[in-house]
Structures are given as C-alpha cells and as structure tokens.
Short mmCIF file of the C-alpha atoms (twelve columns), coordinates in Angstrom:
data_MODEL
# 
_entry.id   MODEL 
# 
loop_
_atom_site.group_PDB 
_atom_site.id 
_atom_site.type_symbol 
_atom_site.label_atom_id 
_atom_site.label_alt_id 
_atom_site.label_comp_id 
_atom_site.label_asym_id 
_atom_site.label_seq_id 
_atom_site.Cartn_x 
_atom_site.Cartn_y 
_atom_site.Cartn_z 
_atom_site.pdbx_PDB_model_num 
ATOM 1   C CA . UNK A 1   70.189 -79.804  -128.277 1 
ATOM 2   C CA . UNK A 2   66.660 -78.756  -129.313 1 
ATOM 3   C CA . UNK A 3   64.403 -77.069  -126.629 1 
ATOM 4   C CA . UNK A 4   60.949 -76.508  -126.284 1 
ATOM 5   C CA . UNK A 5   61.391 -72.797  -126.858 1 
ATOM 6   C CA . UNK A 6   63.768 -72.402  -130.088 1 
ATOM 7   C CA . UNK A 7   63.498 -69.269  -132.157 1 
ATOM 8   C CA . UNK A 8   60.895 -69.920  -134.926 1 
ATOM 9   C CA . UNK A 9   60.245 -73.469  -133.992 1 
ATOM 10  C CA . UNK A 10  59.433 -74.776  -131.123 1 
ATOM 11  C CA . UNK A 11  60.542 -78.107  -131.721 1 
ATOM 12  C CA . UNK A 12  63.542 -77.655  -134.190 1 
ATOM 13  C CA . UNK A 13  67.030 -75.884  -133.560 1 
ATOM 14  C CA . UNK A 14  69.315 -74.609  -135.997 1 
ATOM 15  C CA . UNK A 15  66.571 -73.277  -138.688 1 
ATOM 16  C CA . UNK A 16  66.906 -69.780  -137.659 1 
ATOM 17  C CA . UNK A 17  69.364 -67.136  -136.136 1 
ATOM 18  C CA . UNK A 18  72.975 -65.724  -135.728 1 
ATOM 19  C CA . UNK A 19  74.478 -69.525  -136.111 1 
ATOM 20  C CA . UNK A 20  72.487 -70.123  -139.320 1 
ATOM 21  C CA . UNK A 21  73.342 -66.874  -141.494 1 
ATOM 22  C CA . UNK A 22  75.682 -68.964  -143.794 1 
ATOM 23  C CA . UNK A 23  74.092 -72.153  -144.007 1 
ATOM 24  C CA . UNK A 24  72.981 -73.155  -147.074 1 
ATOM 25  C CA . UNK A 25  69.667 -74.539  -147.616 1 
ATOM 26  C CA . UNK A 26  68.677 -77.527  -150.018 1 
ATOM 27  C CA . UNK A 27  65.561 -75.226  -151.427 1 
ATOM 28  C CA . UNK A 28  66.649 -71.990  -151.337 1 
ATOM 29  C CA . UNK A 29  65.234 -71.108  -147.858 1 
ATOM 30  C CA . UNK A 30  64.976 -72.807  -144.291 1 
ATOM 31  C CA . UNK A 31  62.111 -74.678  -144.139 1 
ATOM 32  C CA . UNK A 32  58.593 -73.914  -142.462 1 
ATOM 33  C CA . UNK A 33  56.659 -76.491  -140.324 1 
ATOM 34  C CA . UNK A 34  54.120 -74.937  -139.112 1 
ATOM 35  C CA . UNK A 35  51.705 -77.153  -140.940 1 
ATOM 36  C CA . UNK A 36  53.388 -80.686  -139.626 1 
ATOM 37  C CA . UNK A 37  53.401 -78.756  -136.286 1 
ATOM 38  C CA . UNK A 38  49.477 -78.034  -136.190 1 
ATOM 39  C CA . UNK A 39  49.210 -82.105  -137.020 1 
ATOM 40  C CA . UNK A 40  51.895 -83.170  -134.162 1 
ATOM 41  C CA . UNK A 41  49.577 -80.885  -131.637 1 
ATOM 42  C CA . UNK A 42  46.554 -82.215  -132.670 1 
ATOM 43  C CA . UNK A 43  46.905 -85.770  -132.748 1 
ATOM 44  C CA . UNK A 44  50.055 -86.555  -130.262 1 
ATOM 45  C CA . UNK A 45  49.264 -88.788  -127.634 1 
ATOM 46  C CA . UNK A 46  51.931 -87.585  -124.817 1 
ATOM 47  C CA . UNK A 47  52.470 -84.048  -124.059 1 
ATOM 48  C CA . UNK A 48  56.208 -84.238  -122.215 1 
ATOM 49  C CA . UNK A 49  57.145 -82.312  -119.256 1 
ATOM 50  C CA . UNK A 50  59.534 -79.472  -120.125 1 
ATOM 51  C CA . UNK A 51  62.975 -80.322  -119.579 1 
ATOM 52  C CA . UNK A 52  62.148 -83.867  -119.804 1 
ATOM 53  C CA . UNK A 53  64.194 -86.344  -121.442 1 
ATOM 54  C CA . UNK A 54  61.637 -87.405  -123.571 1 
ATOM 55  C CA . UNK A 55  61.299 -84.147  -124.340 1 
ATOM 56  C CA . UNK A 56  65.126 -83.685  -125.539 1 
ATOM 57  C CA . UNK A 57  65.155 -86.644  -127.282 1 
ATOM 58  C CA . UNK A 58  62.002 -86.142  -128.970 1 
ATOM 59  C CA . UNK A 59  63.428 -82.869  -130.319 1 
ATOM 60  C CA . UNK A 60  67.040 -83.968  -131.043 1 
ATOM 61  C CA . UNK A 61  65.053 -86.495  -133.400 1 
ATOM 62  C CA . UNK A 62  63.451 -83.538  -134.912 1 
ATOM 63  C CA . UNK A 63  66.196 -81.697  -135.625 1 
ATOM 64  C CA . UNK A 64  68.036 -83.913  -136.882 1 
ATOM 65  C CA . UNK A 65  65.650 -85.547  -139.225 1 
ATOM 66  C CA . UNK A 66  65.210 -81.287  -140.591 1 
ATOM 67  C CA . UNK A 67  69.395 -80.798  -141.129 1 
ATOM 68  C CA . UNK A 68  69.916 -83.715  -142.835 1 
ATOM 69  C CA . UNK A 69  67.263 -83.192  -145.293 1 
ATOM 70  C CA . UNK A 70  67.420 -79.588  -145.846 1 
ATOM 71  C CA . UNK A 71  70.662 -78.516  -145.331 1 
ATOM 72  C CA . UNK A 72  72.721 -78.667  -148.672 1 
ATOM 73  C CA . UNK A 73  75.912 -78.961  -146.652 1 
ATOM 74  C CA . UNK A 74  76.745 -81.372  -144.213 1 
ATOM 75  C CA . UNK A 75  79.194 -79.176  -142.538 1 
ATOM 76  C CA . UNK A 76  76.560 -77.615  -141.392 1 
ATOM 77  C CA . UNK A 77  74.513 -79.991  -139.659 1 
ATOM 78  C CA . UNK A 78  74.726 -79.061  -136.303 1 
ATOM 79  C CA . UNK A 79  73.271 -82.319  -134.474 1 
ATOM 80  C CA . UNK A 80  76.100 -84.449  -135.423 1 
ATOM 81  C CA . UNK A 81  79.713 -84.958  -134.096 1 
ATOM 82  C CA . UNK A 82  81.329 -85.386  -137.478 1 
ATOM 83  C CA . UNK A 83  79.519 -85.710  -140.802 1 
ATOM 84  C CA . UNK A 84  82.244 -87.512  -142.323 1 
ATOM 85  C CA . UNK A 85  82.286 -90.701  -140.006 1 
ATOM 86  C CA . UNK A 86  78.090 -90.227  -139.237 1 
ATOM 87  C CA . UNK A 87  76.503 -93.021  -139.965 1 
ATOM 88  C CA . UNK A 88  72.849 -94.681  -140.109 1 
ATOM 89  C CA . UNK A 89  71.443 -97.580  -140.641 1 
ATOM 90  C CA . UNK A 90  67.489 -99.337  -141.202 1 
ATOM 91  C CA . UNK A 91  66.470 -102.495 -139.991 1 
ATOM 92  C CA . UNK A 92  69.979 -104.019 -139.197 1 
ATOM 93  C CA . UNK A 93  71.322 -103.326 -143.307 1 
ATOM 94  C CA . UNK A 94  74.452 -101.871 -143.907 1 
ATOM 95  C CA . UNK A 95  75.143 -98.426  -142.050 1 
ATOM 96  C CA . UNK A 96  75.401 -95.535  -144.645 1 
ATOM 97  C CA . UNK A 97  77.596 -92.042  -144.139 1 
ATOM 98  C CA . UNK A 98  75.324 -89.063  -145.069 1 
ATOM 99  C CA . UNK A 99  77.082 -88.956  -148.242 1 
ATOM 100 C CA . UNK A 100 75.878 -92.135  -149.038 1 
ATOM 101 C CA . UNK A 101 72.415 -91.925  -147.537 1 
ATOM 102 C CA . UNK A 102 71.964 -88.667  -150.190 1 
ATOM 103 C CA . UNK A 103 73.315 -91.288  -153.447 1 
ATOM 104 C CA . UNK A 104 70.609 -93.239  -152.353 1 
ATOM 105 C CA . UNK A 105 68.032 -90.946  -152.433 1 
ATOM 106 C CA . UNK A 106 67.693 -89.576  -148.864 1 
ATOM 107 C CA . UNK A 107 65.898 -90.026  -145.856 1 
ATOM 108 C CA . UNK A 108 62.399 -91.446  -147.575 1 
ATOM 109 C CA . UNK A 109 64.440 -94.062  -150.051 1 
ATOM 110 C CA . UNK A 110 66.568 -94.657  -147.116 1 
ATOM 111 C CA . UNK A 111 63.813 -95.943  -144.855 1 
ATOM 112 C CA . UNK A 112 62.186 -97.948  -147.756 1 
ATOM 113 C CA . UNK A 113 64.813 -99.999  -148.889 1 
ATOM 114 C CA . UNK A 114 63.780 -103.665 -149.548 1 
ATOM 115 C CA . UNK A 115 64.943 -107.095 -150.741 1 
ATOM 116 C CA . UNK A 116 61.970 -107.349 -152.540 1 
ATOM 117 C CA . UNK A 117 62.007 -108.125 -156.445 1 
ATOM 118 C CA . UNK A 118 61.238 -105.050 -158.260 1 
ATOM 119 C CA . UNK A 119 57.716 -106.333 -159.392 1 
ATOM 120 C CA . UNK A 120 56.381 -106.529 -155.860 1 
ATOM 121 C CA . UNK A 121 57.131 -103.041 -154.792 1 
ATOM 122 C CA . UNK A 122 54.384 -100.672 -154.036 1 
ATOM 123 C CA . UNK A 123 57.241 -98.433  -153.944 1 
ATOM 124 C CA . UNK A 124 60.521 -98.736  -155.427 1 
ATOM 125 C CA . UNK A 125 63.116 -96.809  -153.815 1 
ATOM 126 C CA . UNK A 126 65.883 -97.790  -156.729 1 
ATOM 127 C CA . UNK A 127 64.009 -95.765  -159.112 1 
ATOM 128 C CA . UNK A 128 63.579 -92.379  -157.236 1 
ATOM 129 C CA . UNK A 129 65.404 -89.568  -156.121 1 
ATOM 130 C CA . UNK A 130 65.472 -87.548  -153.175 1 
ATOM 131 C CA . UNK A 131 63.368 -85.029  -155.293 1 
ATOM 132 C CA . UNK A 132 60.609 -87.177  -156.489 1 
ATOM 133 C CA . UNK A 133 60.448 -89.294  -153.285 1 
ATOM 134 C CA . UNK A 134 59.719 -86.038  -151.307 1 
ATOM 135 C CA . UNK A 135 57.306 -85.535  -153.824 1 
ATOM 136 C CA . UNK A 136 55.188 -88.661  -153.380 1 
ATOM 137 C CA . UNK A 137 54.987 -88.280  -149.753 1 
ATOM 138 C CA . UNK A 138 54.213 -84.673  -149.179 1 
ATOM 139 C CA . UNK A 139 51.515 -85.346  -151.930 1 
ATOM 140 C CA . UNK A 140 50.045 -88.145  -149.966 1 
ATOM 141 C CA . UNK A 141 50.307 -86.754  -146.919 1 
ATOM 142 C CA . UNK A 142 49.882 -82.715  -147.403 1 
ATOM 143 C CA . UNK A 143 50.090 -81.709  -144.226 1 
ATOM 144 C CA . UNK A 144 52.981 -83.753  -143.486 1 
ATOM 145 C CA . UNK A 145 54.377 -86.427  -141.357 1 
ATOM 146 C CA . UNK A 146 54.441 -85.999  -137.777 1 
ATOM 147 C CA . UNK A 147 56.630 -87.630  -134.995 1 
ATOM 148 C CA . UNK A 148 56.169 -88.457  -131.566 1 
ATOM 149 C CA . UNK A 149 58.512 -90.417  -128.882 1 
ATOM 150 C CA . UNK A 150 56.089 -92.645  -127.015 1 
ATOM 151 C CA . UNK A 151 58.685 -94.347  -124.530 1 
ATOM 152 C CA . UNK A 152 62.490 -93.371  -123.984 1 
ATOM 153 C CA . UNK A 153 63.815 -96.538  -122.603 1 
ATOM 154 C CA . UNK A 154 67.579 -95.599  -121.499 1 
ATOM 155 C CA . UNK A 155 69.447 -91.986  -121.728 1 
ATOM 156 C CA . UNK A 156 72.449 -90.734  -122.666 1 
ATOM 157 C CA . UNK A 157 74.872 -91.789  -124.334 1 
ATOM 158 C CA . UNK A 158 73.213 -94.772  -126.069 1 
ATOM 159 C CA . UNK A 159 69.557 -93.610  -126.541 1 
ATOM 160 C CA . UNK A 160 67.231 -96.071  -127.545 1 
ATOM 161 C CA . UNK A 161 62.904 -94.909  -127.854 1 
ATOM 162 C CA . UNK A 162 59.851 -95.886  -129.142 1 
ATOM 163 C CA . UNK A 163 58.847 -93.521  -131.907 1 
ATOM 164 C CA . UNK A 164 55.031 -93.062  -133.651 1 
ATOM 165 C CA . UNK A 165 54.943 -91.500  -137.338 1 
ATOM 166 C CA . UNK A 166 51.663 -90.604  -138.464 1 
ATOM 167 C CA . UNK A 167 49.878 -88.551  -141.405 1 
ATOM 168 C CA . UNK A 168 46.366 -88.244  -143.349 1 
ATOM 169 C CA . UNK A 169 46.550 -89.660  -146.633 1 
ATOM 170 C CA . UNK A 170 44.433 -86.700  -148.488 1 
ATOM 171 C CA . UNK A 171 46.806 -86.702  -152.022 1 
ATOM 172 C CA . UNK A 172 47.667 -89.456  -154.321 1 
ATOM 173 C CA . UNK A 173 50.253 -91.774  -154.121 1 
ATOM 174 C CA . UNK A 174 51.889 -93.544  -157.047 1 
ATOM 175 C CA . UNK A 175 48.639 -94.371  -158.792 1 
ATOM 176 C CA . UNK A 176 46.484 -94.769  -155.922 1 
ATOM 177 C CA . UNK A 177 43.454 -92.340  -155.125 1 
ATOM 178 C CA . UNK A 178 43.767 -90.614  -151.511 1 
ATOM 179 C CA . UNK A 179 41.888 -92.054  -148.642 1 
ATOM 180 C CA . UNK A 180 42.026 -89.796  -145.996 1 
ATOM 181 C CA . UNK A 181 42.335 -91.857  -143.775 1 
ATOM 182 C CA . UNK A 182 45.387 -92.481  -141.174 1 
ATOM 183 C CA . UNK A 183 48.501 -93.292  -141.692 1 
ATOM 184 C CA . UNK A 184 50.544 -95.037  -138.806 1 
ATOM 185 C CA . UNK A 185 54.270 -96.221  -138.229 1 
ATOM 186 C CA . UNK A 186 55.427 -97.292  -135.154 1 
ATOM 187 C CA . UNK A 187 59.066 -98.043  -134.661 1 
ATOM 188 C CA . UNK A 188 62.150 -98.654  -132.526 1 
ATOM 189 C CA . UNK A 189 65.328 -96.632  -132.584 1 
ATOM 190 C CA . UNK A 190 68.836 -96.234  -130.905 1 
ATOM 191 C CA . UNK A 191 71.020 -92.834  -131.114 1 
ATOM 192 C CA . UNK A 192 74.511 -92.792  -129.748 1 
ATOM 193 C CA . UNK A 193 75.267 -89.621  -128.922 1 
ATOM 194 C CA . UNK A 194 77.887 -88.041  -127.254 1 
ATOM 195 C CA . UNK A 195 78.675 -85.957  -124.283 1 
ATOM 196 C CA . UNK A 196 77.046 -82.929  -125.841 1 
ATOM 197 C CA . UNK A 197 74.151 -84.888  -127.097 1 
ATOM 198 C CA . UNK A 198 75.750 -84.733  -130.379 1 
ATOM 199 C CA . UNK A 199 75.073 -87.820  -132.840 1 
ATOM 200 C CA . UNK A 200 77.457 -90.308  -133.843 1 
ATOM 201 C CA . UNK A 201 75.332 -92.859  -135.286 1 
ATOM 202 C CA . UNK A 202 71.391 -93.840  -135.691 1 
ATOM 203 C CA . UNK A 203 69.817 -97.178  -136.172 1 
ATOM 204 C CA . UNK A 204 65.754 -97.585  -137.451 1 
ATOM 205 C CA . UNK A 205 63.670 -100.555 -136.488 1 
ATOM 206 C CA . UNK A 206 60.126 -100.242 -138.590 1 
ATOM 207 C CA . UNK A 207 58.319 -102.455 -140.473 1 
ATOM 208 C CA . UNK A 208 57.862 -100.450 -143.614 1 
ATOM 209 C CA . UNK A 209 54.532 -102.385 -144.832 1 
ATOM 210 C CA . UNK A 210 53.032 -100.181 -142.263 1 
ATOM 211 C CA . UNK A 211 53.359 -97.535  -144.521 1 
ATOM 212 C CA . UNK A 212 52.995 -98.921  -147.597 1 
ATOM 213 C CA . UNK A 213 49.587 -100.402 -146.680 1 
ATOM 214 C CA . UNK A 214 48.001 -97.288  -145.727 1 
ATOM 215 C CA . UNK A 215 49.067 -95.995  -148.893 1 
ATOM 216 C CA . UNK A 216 48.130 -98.687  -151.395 1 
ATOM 217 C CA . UNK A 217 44.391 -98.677  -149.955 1 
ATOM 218 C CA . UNK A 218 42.942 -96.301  -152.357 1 
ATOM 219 C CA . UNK A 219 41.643 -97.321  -155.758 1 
ATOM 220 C CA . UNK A 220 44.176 -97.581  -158.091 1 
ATOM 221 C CA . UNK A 221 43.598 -94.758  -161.057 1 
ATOM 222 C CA . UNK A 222 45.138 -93.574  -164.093 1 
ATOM 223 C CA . UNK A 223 46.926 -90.742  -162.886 1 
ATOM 224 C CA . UNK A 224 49.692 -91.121  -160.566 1 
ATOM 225 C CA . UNK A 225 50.959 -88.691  -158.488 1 
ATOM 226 C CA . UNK A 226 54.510 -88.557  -160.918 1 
ATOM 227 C CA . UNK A 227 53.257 -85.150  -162.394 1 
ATOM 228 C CA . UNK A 228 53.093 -83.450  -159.604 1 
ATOM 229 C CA . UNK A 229 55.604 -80.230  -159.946 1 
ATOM 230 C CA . UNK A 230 58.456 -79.348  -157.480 1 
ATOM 231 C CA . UNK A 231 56.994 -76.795  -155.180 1 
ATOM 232 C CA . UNK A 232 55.527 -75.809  -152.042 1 
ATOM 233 C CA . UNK A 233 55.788 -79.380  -150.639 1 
ATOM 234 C CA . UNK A 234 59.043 -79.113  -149.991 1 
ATOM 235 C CA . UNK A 235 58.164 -76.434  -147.036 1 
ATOM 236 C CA . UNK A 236 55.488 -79.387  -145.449 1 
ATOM 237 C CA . UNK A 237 57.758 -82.113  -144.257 1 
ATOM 238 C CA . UNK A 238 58.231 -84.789  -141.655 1 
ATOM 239 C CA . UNK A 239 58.390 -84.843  -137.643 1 
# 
C-alpha cells in the first residue's frame, strides 16, 4: 500500500528501492512526477489526514495507475494479486486482463473506447498505440494529469470513490490549438481488493466527453500534434 512518505515519491510506491532493483521499466528508467505532483498540490481541493483512508486509497490509485503503465513486466506490478487473472473494465464494457488492456493500447485508449462511428471521433482510440496516445496527452497537457479522491464511499475489500482528473491544456491536441484553459473529469470507481489491499479487479465510471470537450475547444489548425517526437513526455504523466 502507498503511504504518504514513500522513498522518492510521496504519493507512489514501488518506483524506487531494494524491491525495485530488477524491475524493468517501459522507458528505460522509473518515471519522475514531480511535475504532475507540483499540479496535484496546487490545485487539489482536499488535503487528507495522514493515515486516512482516503488517503490510502487515493495513493493505491496512484500507484497503480504508475505500474501498469510503466512497468514493462507485469510480474512486477506490485499493487495487484495476480496479473494473470487482473482485470479492468470502463463504463460497464467488457473487463480486459492487463495483457489485453496493453493490445489495446493502454490505459489512455482504454478509457476512451467508444461505440461511436469512426467519423465522429475527436479521438479515435482504434488507430493509436500506447506510444502515440501518451503522446497526445502529455502534449496537451504538459504538466500532466493529476488525480484526486474527492469522496471514499465504503472501505475495504470492495472500494468504491469519487475521483477528479484535471490538467491545463497548454500543447496541441490532434489538430487543435492549446487553450490553456482547464481540463476536468470527474468519475466513479470501484476496486476490489484484497486482504492486503492488493487489487483484483477495477471498474471506471466517466463520461469521456468531459475530456474530449476541453480538448476540441481550440481552433482547429494545420498542424496536429502527430509530429511530436517520443521523449521527455513520457517522464510527465497522470495522477
């Protein structure tokens, strides 16, 4: 479980020490998020007592939202009781195993999946990969995507909360010119853990159009935010 006084986070376990000198990372390196943590300081709107439940849960969400993205080997993914039989789901669709979730694209493509025909999306999640998905986001939203847990409604072992993403849209996004303006996402979601607040499966309630609109605001211009190059946004990320 994630504390409020972890080794170079202070929200995330598992990113540094002893336990982590054989994991492998997606990008070479664990990941830094100091920037997203400035933004979740800044603009949170509950501070939770230490050793508070909100508190655990709201860092159990962190942490796992950082091992499934960055670590490169399930195995290693500390948060959950068995990667093979994990599994999560959005909006009541079909739960997907982390091996799945990854064919799909990942945690971004994951969350934006729609029934929508292809002409309609803003975003299409069928035609990106986890790389360029990360890419439009942390381009949009350069100093990442920060996460809050407004209201923990029951405990362990089926936790259910009220969760707040939110980001400044100062970068382009597919096309659209940056508005820097905010970017807001509130949601509903349910972890079953078990007795060692390990996860056995997630479910996501959001209304993704929340997102979308905040992006699609800016004028629409010629250059899209497709050539931007695989770097340093991979070490700005989400909650």
């Amino acid at each position: 479980m994630a504390s409020s006084s972890v080794e170079g986070d202070k929200y995330r376990s598992f990113i540094h020490g002893e336990g982590e000198k054989n994991t492998k990372w997606r990008y070479g390196a664990p990941p830094n998020y100091d920037v997203v943590n400035k933004l979740f300081e800044e603009g949170r709107t509950k501070i939770w007592p230490p050793g508070s439940l909100e508190e655990k849960v709201q860092n159990l969400v962190k942490t796992w939202e950082m091992e499934v993205f960055h670590k490169a080997c399930f195995d290693d993914c500390k948060t959950v009781v068995d990667p093979k039989i994990f599994t999560s789901s959005v909006n009541g669709r079909k739960p997907l195993t982390l091996e799945e979730k990854r064919k799909i694209g990942g945690g971004y493509n994951n969350f934006m999946q729609t029934s929508l025909p292809e002409k309609l999306r803003g975003y299409n999640p069928a035609e990106e990969t986890v790389d360029s998905a990360h890419v439009a986001f942390t381009t949009a939203f350069p100093r990442g995507f920060a996460l809050e847990v407004l209201q923990v409604y029951s405990g362990p072992p089926v936790i259910v909360y009220k969760f707040r993403h939110w980001a400044y849209m100062e970068g382009p996004f597919k096309g659209h010119a940056p508005t820097g303006e905010l970017v807001e996402v509130f949601g509903m979601s349910i972890f079953h853990v078990n007795e060692d607040m390990k996860v056995l499966k997630v479910e996501f309630f959001l209304d993704r159009g929340e997102l979308l609109g905040g992006l699609m605001k800016g004028a629409i211009s010629s250059e899209g935010s497709e050539k931007v190059t695989l770097s340093c946004p991979f070490l700005r990320n989400t909650g």
